[in-house]
C-alpha positions as CSV (number, residue, x, y, z in Angstrom):
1,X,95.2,45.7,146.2
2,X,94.3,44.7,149.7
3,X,97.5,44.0,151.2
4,X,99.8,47.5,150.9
5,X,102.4,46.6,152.3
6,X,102.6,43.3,149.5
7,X,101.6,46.1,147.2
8,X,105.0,48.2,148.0
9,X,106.8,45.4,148.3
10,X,105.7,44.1,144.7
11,X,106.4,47.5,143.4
12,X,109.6,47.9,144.6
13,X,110.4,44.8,142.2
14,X,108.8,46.1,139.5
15,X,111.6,49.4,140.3
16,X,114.5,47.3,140.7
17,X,113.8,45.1,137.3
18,X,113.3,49.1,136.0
19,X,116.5,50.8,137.4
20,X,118.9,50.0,134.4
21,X,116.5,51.4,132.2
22,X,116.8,54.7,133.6
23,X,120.3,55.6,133.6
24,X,120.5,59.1,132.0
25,X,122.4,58.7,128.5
26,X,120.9,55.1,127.0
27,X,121.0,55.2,123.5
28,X,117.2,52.8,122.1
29,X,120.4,50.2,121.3
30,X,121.5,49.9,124.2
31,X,117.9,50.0,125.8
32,X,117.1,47.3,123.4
33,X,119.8,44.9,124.8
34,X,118.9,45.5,128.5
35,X,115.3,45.2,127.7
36,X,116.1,41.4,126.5
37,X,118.1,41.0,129.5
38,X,115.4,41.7,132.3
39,X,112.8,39.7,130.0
40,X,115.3,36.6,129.3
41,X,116.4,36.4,132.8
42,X,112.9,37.3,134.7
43,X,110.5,36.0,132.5
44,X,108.5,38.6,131.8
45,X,107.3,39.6,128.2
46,X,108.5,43.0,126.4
47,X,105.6,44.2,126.3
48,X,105.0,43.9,130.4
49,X,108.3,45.5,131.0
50,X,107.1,48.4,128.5
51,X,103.8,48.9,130.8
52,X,105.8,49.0,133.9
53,X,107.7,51.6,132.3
54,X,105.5,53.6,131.3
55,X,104.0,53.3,134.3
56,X,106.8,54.7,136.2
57,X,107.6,57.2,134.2
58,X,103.6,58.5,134.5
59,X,103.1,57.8,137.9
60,X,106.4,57.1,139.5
61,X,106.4,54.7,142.4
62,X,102.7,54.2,142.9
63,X,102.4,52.7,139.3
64,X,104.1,50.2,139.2
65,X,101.7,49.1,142.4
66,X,99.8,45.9,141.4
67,X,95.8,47.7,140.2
68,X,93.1,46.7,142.0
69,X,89.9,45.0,140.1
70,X,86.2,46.6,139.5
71,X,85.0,49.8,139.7
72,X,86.1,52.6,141.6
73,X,84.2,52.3,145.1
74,X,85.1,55.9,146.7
75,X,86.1,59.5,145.8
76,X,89.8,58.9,146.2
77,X,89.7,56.0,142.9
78,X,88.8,58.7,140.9
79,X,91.7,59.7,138.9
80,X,93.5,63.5,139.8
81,X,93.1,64.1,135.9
82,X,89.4,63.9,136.3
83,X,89.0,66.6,138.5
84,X,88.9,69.1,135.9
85,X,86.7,67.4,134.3
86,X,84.3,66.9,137.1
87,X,84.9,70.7,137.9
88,X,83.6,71.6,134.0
89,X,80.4,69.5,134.8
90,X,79.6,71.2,137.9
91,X,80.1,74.6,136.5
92,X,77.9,73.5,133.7
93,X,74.8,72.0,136.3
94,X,75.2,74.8,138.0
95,X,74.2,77.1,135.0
96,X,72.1,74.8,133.6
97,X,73.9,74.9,130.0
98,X,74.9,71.4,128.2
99,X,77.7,69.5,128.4
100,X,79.5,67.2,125.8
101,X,82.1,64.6,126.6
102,X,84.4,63.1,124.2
103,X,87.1,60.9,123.7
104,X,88.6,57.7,122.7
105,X,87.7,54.4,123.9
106,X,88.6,53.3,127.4
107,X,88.9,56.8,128.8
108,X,86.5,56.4,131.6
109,X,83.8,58.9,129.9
110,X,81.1,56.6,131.2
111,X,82.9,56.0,134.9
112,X,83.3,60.0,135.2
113,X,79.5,60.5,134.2
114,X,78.5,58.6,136.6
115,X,80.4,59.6,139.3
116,X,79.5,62.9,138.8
117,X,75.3,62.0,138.8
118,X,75.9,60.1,142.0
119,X,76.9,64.3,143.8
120,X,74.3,66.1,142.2
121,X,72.0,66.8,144.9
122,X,68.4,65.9,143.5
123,X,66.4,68.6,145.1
124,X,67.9,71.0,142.6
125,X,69.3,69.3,139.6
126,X,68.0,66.4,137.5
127,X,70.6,64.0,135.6
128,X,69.4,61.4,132.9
């Protein structure tokens, strides 16, 4: 999002909707009921209020920022999690063995591949 400071401000929202939810000692029935609460009196779906959550919980503060749209335009879009992964392909190009990436749908396989092509420097390696 363009705008951080509407970014923050949205997010802190998002946090303030979230704080019943996580009070230490909720029992799923008593989750349950606030859950319907926040949605009934917000308008948000359940299924929104689970994302923010899980969100939170994953990211803290910074996920439940509004995501920007496209592609990842610079080094710092590129999730942390991907760094190891970017470190396995470099160690691989720099031995020239082969490299296999898996997983499921969605898990920016494609994103990460390309990302990596774009810093191999051309005089010495070739990418496909």
């Amino acid at each position: 999002m363009r705008d951080q400071k509407k970014a923050e401000d949205i997010a802190t929202q998002r946090l303030q909707l979230l704080s019943p939810l996580l009070a230490e000692g909720l029992d799923a029935a008593q989750a349950k009921q606030i859950k319907a609460g926040i949605c009934q009196q917000t308008g948000i779906s359940e299924r929104t209020l689970r994302r923010y959550l899980a969100q939170y919980r994953l990211e803290g503060f910074s996920g439940l920022k509004p995501k920007g749209q496209g592609r990842p335009r610079n080094e710092a879009a590129i999730p942390v999690m991907l760094e190891e992964i970017l470190g396995r392909l470099e160690y691989a190009a720099k031995r020239q063995l082969f490299a296999v990436i898996t997983g499921d749908c969605g898990t920016a396989k494609t994103t990460t591949i390309r990302y990596f092509k774009e810093t191999l420097d051309s005089a010495k390696l070739k990418a496909r």
